[in-house]
Structure formats: C-alpha cells, structure tokens
DRENPA-3360 file (N, C-alpha, C; in nm, 2 decimals, always signed):
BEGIN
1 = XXXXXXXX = +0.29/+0.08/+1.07/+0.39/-0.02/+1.06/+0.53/+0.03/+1.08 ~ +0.59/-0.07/+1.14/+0.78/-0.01/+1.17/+0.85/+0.00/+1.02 ~ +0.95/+0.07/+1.03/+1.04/+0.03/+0.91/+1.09/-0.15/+0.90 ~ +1.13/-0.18/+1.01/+1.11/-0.35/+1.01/+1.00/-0.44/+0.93 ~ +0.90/-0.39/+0.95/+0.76/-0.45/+0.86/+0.84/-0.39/+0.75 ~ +0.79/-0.32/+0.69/+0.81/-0.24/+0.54/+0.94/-0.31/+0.47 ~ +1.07/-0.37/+0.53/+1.18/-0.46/+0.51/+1.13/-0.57/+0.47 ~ +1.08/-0.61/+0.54/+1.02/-0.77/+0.52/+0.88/-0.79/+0.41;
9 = XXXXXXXX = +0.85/-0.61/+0.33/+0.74/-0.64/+0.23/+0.59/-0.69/+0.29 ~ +0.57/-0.69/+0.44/+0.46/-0.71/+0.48/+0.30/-0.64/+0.42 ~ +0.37/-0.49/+0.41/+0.24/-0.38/+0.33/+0.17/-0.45/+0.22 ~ +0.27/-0.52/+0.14/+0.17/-0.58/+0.02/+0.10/-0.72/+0.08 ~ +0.11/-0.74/+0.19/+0.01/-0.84/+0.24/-0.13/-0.79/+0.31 ~ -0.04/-0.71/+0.36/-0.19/-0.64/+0.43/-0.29/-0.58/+0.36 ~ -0.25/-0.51/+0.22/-0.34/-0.44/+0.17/-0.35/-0.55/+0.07 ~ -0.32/-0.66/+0.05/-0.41/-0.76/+0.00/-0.52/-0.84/+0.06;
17 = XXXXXXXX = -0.44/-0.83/+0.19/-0.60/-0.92/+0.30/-0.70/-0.81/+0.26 ~ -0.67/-0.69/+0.32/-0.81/-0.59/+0.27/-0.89/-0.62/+0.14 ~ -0.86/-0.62/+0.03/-0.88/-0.68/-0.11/-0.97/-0.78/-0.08 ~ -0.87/-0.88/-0.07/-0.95/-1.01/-0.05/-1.08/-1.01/+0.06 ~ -1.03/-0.99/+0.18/-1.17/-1.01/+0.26/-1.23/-0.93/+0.28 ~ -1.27/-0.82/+0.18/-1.38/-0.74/+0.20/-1.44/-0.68/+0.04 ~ -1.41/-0.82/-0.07/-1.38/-0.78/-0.23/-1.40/-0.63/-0.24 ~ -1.30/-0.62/-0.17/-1.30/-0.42/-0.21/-1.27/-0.42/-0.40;
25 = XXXXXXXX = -1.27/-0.31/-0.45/-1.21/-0.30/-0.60/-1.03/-0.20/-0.57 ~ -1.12/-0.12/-0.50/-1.03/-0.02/-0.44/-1.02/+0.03/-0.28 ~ -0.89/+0.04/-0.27/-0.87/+0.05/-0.15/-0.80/+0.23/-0.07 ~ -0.88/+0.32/-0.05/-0.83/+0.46/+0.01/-0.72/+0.45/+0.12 ~ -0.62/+0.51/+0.11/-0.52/+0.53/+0.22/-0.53/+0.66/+0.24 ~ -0.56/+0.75/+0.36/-0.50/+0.90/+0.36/-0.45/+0.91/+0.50 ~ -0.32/+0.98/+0.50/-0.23/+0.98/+0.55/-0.16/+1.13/+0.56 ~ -0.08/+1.18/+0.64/-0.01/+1.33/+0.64/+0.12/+1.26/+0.61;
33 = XXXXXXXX = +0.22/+1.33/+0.52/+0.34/+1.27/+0.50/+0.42/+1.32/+0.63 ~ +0.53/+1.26/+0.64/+0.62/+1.35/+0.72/+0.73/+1.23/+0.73 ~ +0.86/+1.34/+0.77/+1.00/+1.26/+0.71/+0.99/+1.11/+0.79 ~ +0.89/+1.07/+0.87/+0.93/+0.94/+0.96/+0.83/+0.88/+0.88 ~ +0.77/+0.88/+0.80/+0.70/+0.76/+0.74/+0.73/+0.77/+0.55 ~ +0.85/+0.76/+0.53/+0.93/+0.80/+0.41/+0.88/+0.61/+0.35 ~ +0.89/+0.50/+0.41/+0.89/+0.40/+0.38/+0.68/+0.36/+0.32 ~ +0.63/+0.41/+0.42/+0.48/+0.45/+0.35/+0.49/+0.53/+0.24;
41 = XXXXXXXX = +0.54/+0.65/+0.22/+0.51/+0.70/+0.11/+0.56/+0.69/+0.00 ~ +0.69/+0.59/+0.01/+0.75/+0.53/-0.11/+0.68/+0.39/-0.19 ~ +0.60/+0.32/-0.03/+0.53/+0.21/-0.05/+0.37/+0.28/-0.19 ~ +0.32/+0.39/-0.12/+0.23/+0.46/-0.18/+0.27/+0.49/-0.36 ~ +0.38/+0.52/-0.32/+0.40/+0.61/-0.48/+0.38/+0.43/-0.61 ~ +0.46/+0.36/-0.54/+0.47/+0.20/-0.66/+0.34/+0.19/-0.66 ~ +0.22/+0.17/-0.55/+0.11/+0.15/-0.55/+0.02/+0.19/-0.60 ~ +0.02/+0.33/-0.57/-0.08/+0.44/-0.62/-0.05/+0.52/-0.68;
49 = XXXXXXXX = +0.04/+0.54/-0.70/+0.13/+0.72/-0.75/+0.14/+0.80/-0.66 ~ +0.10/+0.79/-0.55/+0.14/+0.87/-0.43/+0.04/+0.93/-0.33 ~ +0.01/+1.04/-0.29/-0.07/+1.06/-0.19/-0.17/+1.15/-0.16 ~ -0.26/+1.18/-0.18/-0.38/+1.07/-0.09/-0.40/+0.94/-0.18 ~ -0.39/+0.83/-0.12/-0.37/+0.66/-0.24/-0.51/+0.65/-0.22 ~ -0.55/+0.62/-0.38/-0.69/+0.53/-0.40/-0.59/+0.48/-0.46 ~ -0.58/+0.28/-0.43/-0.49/+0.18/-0.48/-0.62/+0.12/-0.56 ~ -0.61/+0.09/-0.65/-0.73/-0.04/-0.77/-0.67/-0.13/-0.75;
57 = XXXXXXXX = -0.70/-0.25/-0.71/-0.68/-0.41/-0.71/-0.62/-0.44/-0.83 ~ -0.66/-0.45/-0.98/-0.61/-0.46/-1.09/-0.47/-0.41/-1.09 ~ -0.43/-0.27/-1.06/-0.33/-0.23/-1.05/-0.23/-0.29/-0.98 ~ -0.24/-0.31/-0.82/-0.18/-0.36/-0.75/-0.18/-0.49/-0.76 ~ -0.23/-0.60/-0.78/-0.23/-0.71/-0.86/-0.07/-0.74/-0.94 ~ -0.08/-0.67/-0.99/-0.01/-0.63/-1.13/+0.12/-0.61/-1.05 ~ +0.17/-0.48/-0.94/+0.26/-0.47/-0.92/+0.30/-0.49/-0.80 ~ +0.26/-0.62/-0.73/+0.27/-0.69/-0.61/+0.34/-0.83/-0.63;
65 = XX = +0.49/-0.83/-0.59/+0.57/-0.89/-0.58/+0.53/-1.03/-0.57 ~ +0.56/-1.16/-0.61/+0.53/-1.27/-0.64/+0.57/-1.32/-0.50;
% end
C-alpha cells in the first residue's frame, strides 16, 4: 500500500475484509522492515506489537477505529 492508502486508514479495512471473509481468528503479516515502509510498521506495532504480526481479531476489534 502507498503512504496515501495508510492516510486515509485503508489498512484497517483490509485486514478486516481478511477477518471477515475468511473467519480467520488470526491474521500473520511477515514482512522485512526497511525505512520505506515506516507507515506498515507503525500500522503493525498498534495492531500487533510489531514484527513478524500475528494480529488476533479480538484484539484488533478492540483497536480499530470506529
């Protein structure tokens, strides 16, 4: 995703469609950090604590913007 997406809070949609249409419980992100994806890994840290993300639905539920 661009920094544009990540502005407009798109991430917490997408990794809710995932949730929803596939009743996942949990959802794995792995990723290499590096300074051009600073907006993923800050997205990661609220979500998961950081990285490699295993996100829990319950969790994210919880801290996913209204």
């Amino acid at each position: 995703m661009s920094c544009r997406a990540f502005a407009r809070r798109i991430e917490y949609q997408c990794l809710k469609i995932l949730f929803d249409r596939f009743g996942a419980e949990t959802v794995e992100l792995n990723f290499i950090p590096t300074p051009r994806n600073s907006p993923l890994q800050e997205f990661l840290q609220v979500v998961a604590g950081g990285s490699p993300a295993t996100v829990e639905r319950e969790g994210f539920e919880a801290k996913c913007p209204a």
